[in-house]
C-alpha positions as CSV (number, residue, x, y, z in Angstrom):
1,X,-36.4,33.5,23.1
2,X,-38.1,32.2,20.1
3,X,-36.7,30.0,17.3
4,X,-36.4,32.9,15.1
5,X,-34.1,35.3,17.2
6,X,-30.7,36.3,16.4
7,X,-28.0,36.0,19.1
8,X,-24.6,38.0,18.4
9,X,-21.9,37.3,20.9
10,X,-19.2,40.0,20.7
11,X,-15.6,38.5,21.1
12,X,-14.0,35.4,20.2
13,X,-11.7,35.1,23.0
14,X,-12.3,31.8,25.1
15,X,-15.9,32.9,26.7
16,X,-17.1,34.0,23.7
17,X,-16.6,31.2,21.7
18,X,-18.1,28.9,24.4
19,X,-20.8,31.0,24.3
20,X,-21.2,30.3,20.5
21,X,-20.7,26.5,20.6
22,X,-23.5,25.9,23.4
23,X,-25.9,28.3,21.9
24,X,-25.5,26.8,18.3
25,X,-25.2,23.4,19.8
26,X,-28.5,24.4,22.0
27,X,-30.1,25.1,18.3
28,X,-29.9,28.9,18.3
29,X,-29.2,31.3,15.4
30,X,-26.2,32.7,16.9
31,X,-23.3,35.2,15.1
32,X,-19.9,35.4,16.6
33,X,-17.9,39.2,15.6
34,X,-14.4,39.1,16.3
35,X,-12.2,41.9,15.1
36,X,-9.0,39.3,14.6
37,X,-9.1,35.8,14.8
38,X,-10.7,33.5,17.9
39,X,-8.5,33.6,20.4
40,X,-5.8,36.1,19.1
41,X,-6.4,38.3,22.1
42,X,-6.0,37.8,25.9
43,X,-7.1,33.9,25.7
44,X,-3.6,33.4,23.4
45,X,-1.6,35.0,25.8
46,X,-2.9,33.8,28.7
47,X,-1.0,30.9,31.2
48,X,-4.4,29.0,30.7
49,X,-4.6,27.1,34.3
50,X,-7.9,25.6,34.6
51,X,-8.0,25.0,38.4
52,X,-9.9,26.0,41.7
53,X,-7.9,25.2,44.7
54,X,-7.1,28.8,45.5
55,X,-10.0,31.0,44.4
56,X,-11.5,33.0,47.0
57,X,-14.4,33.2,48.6
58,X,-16.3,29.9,48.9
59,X,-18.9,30.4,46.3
60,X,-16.2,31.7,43.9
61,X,-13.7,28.4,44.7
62,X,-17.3,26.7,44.1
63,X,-17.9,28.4,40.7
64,X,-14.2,27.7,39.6
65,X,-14.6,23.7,40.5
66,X,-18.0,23.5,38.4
67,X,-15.2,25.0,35.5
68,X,-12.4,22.3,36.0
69,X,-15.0,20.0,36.3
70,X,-16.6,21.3,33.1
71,X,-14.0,20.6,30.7
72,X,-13.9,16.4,31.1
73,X,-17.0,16.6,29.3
74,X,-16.0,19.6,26.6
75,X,-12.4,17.4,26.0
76,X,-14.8,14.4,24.8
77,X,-16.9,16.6,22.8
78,X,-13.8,18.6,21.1
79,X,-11.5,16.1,20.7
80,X,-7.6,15.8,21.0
81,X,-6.8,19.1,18.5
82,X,-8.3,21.4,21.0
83,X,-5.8,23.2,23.3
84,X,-6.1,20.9,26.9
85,X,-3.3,19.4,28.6
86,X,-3.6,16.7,31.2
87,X,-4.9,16.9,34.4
88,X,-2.7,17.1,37.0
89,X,-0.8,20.2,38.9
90,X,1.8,21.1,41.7
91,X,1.7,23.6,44.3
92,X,4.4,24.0,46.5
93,X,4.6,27.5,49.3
94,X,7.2,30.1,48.6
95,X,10.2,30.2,51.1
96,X,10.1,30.7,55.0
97,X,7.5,30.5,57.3
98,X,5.3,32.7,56.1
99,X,5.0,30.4,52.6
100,X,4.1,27.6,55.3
101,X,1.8,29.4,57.0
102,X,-0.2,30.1,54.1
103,X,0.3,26.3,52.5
104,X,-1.4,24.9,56.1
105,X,-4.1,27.5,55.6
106,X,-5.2,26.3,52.1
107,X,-4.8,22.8,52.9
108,X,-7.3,23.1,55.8
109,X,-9.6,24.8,53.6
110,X,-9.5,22.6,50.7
111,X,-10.2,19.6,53.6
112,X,-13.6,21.4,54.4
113,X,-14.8,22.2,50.9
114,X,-13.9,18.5,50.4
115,X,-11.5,19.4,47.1
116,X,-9.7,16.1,45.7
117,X,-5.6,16.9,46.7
118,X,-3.0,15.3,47.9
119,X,-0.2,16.1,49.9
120,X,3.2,15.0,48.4
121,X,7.4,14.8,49.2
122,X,9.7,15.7,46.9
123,X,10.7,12.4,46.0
124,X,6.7,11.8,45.6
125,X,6.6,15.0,43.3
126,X,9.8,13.7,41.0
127,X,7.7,10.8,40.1
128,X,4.4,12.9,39.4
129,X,7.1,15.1,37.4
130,X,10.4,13.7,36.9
131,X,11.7,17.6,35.7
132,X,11.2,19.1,38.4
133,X,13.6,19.2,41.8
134,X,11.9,20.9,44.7
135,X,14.3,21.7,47.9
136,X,13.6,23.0,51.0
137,X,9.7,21.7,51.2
138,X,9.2,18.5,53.4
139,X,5.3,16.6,53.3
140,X,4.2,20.3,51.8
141,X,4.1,19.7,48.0
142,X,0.3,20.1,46.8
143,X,-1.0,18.3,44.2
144,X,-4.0,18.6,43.0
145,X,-5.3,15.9,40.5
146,X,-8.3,17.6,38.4
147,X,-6.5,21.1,37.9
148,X,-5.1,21.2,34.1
149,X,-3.2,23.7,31.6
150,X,-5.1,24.7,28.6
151,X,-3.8,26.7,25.1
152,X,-6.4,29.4,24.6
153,X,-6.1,30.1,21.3
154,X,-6.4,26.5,19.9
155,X,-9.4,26.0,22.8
156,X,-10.7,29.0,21.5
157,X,-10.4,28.0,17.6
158,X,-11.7,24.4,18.2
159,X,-15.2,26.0,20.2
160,X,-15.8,28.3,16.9
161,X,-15.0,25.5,14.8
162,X,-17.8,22.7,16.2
163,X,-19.7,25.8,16.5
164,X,-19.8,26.5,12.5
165,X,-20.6,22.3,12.1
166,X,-23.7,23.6,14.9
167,X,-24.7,26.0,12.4
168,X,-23.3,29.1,14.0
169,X,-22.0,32.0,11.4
170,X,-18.7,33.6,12.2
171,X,-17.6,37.2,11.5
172,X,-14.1,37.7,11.1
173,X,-12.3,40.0,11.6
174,X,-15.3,42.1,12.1
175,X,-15.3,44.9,15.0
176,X,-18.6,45.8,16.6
177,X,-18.9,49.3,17.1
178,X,-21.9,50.2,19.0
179,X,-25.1,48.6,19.9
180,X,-28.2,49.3,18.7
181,X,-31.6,49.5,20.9
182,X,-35.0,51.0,20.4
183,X,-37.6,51.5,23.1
184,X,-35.4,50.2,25.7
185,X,-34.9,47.2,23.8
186,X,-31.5,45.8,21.8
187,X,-31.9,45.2,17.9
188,X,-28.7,44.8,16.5
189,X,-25.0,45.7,16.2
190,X,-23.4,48.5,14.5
191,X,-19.9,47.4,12.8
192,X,-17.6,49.4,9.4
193,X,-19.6,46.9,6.7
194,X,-23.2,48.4,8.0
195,X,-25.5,46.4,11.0
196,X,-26.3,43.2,11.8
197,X,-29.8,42.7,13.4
198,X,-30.3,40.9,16.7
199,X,-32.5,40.3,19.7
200,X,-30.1,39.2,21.8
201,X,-26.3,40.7,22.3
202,X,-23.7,38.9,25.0
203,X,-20.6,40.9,24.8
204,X,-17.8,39.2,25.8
205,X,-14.9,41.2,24.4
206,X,-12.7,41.5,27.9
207,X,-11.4,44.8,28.5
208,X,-13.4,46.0,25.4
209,X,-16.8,45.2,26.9
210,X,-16.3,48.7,28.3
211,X,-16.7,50.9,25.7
212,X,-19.7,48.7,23.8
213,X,-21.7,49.3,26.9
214,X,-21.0,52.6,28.5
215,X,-22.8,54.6,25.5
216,X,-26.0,52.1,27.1
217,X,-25.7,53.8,30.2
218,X,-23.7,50.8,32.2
219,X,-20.5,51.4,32.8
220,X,-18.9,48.0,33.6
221,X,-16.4,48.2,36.8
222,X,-13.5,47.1,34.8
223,X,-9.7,47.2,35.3
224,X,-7.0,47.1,32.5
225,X,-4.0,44.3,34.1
226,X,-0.9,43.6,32.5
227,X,0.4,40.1,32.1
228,X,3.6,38.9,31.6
229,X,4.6,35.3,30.0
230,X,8.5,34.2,28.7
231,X,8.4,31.5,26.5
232,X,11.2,28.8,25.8
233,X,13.1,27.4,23.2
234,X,11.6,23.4,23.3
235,X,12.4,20.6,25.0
236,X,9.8,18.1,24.9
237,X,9.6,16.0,28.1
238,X,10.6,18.2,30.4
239,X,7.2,19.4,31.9
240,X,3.6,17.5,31.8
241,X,1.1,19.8,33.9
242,X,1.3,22.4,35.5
243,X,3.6,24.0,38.9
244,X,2.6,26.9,40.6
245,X,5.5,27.7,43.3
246,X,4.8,30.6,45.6
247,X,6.9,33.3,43.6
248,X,6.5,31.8,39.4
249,X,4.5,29.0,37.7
250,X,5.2,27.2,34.5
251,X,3.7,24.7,32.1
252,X,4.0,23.2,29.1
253,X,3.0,23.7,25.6
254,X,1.9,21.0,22.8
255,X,5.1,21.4,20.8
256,X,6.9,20.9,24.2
257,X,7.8,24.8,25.2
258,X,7.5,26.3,28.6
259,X,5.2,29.1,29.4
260,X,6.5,31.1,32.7
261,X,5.1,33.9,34.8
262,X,5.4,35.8,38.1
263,X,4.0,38.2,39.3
264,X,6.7,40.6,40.3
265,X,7.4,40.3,36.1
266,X,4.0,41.2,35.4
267,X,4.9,44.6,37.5
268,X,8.1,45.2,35.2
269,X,5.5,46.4,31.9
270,X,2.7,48.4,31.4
271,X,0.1,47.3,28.0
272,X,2.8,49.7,25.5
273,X,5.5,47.7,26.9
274,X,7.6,46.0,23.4
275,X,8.1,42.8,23.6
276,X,8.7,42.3,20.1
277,X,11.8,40.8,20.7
278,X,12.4,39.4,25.0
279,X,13.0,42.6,27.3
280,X,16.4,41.5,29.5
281,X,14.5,41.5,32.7
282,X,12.4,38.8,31.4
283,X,15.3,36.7,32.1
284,X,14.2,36.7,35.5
285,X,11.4,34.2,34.7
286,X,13.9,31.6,33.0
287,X,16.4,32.1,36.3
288,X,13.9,31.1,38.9
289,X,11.7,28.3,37.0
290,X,15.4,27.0,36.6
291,X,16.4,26.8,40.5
292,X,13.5,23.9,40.7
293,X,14.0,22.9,36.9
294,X,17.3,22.3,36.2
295,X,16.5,20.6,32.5
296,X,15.8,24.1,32.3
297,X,19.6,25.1,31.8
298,X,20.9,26.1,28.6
299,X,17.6,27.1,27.3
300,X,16.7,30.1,26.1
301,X,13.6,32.5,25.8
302,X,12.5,32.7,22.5
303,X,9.4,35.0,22.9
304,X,7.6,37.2,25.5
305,X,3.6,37.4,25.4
306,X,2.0,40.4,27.1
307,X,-1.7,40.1,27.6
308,X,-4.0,43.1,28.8
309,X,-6.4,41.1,31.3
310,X,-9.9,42.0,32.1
311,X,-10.0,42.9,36.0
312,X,-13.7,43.4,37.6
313,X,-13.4,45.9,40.6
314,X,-14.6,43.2,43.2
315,X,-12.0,40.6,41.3
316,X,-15.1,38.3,40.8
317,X,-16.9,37.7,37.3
318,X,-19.7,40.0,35.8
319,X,-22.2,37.5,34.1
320,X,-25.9,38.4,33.6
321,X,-28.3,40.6,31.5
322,X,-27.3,44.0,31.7
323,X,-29.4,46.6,33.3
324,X,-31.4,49.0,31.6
325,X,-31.3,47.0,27.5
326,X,-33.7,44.4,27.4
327,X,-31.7,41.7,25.3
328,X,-28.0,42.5,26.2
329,X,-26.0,40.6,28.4
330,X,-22.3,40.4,29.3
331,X,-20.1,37.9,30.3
332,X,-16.4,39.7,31.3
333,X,-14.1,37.8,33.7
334,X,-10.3,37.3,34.6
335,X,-10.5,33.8,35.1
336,X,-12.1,33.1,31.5
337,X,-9.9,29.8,31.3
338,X,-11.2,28.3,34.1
339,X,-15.0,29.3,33.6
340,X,-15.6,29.3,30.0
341,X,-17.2,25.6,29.7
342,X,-19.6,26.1,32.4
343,X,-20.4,29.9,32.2
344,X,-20.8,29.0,28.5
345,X,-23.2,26.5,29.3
346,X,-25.5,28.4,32.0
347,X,-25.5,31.3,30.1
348,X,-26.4,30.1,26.6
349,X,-29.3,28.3,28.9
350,X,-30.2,31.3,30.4
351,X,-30.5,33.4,27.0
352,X,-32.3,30.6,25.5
353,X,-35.1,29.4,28.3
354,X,-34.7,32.4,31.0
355,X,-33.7,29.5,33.3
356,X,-31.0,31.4,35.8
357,X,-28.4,29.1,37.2
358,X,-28.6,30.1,41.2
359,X,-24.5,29.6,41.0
360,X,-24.9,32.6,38.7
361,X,-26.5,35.2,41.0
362,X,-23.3,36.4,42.7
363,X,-22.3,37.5,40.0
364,X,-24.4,39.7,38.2
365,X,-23.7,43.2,36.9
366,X,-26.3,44.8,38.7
367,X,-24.5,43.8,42.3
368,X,-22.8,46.6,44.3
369,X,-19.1,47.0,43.1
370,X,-16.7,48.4,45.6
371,X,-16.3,52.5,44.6
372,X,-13.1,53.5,42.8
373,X,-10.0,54.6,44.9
374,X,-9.5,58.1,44.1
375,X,-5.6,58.7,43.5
């Protein structure tokens, strides 16, 4: 890439405003289109746990450590006003022997990879967090001192933000509509005020990366998943980092809320699901974060966030130059919290030099992807 290409990233959700800070802070002329505001989408309703301990296989637990690891160095650059919590979370197994079972397991393998935990009792974990009560679990309370909680949509706002004082121009709200290529080659982006010229195009617009590239003759092997999060009335205090319990997990906000999920909510609402006002099964959430928290009594839920999550078929990230396009790349994930600092970083190198980061290359979109399961 020479100094005088243009760069448009596609979506302002957490990736793509990395993107846009470590290309503009890299020097290049680089355009950000979102169609609402940075982070409005799936980062802002995302639970926003930055952490690697239980990502599976071994190069992808290896990819997700680089990402925790990652974000000491963005909190300096960013500043206090930019979404990150403290490090510091708990992991504790679900009930019965089967929750042990699989507590041992992880511990063994977190020994090998040589991941930084520590293994806690309950007394121990009342002083790491004095708000939470955890019965039933002896010497089996996980915590893992480098894992952190993050608020995507001020993350997201603060990346775009030092990216404009890099020199980076932001479109918003601005919705890309097609990309445009010539002779195999991308030159710009279609959108409702006309085109914006380009040599280069990352899209990172989660679950709408799909439609941008299928009319380019890749269609990217992309699930639609619902997520589910209650949030509470506040009550600073009660919560510092993060705990992740076999069946929920909860953290805290900045203005001293609690975000909770579980799965077995998330399967409760499809993506047309209102939540305008707090379904009554989303009680569920506030009952069992309240059988380990019991400062959690008496609150209430004062809003319910549904977030349509980008799924690859394989479950792993889809980073790379897209086949086929010279110039387009995409960088789609479910784990965008946890990777957006360093995928921002290798790819923003990668579009700039050509240099390809080798922690990169099992994850690019021209890799087999399991085929779809007819139903």
């Amino acid at each position: 890439m020479n100094a005088s290409s243009e760069v448009v990233v596609v979506g302002g959700g957490v990736v793509g405003a990395a993107l846009t800070y470590y290309l503009a802070k890299s020097g290049a002329r680089v355009t950000l289109m979102e169609r609402d505001s940075p982070g409005a989408g799936v980062s802002g309703a995302s639970f926003g746990y930055v952490n690697a301990a239980q990502k599976r296989p071994e190069h992808y637990h290896r990819l997700s450590r680089l990402g925790v690891e990652a974000y000491d160095a963005l909190e300096k650059e960013l500043g206090p006003d930019s979404g990150l919590g403290p490090r510091g979370g708990l992991l504790w197994p679900e009930p019965g022997s089967l929750g042990g079972q699989k507590m041992e397991a992880l511990v063994e393998e977190l020994r090998q990879w040589q991941y930084p935990f520590e293994l806690l009792t309950p007394d121990e974990a009342a002083q790491v967090e004095p708000g939470i009560r955890v019965a039933g679990v002896d010497n089996s309370i996980l915590y893992l001192p480098y894992e952190r909680w993050v608020e995507g949509n001020l993350l997201a706002a603060a990346l775009v933000s030092r990216a404009r004082d890099y020199g980076a121009k932001v479109m918003v709200p601005c919705s890309a509509l097609k990309i445009l290529h010539h002779s195999g080659a991308v030159d710009g982006v279609s959108m409702s005020e006309g085109s914006l010229p380009a040599d280069t195009v990352i899209v990172a617009a989660g679950t709408g990366s799909v439609g941008l590239l299928a009319p380019l003759g890749y269609h990217l092997p992309l699930e639609r998943v619902v997520g589910v999060l209650g949030i509470t009335s506040p009550l600073p205090c009660l919560l510092r980092g993060v705990a992740y319990p076999g069946a929920y997990h909860v953290r805290p906000t900045h203005e001293g809320r609690i975000v909770i999920g579980a799965q077995e909510v998330d399967r409760l609402a499809d993506e047309h699901t209102d939540v305008s006002t707090p379904p009554s099964w989303a009680g569920r959430l506030l009952q069992m974060a309240q059988l380990d928290m019991p400062g959690l009594e008496g609150l209430r839920l004062e809003e319910v966030w549904l977030g349509v999550r980008p799924m690859p078929a394989d479950r792993l990230p889809i980073i790379g130059r897209v086949p086929g396009i010279e110039g387009v790349y995409v960088a789609v994930m479910h784990s965008g919290i946890t990777l957006a600092s360093i995928v921002g970083q290798a790819l923003s190198t990668e579009v700039i030099t050509g240099e390809r980061a080798a922690f990169l290359e099992p994850y690019r979109p021209d890799r087999a992807f399991p085929a779809k399961t007819k139903t």
